[in-house]
N, C-alpha and C positions, 0 to 999 in steps of 0.2 A: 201560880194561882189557877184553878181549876175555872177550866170556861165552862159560862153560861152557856145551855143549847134548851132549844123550843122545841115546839110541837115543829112544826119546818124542817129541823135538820136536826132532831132525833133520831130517829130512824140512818142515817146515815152516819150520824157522828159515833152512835152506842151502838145500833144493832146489826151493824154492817161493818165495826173496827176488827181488824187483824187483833187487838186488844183486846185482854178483860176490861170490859170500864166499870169502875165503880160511882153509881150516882144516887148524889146526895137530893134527896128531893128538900127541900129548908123553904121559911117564911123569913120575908127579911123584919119580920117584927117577934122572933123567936131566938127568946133568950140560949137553949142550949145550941139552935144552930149556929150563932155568934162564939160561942164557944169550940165548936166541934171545925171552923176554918181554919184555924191553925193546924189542927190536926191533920187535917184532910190534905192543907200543903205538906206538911213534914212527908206525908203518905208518898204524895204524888211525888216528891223531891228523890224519897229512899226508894221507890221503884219505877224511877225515869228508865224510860225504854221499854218499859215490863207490865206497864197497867198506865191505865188513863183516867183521870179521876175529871166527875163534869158536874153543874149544879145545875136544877129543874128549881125555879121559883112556881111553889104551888099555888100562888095566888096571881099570877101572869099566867099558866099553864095547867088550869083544872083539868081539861081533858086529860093531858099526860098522867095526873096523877091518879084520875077517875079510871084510865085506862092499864093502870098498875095498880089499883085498888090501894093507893095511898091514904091512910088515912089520918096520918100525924104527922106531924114536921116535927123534929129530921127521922128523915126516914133515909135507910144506905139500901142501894140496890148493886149486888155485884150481878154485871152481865158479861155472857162469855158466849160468844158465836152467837150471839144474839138472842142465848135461852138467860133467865135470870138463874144463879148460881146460891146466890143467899141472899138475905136480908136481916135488917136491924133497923128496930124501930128507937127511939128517943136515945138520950146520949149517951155516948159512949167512951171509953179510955182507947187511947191508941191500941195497946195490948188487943182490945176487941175489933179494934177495925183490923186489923193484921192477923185475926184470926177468921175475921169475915170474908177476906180474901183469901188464903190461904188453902 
């Protein structure tokens, strides 16, 4: 299961990993982010050792999301060396997350 990280240990957990991470910014009152966690473990499960998948709760964590110019949940941010690499906004099929990484 993809951990929770905040405004606190962002910065080191995403923009500071030896990893690409990909992070989900999601409302936990948001129907496709509920859908799109299954996904997102399959993800994390098929590229263990290889990318790092974390979730930003945008209504715990406005700044973060203010601070990525978040504006919907779910929102995927792939980071890599700490530059953002892509993005996708609302849901999506596995096939898209694996090319959002990719």
């Amino acid at each position: 299961m993809a951990q929770r990280v905040n405004a606190d240990n962002f910065d080191s957990e995403v923009l500071q990993s030896a990893l690409p991470v990909l992070v989900d910014f999601y409302s936990d009152s948001c129907v496709p982010c509920k859908m799109l966690a299954p996904l997102l473990s399959q993800i994390e499960s098929d590229h263990s050792g290889t990318l790092k998948v974390v979730k930003v709760n945008v209504n715990f964590d406005i700044e973060l999301a203010e601070r990525f110019n978040v504006q919907a949940a779910p929102t995927l941010i792939l980071f890599k060396n700490g530059d953002e690499q892509s993005r996708h906004r609302g849901a999506a099929r596995k096939d898209e997350i694996e090319a959002l990484i990719s």
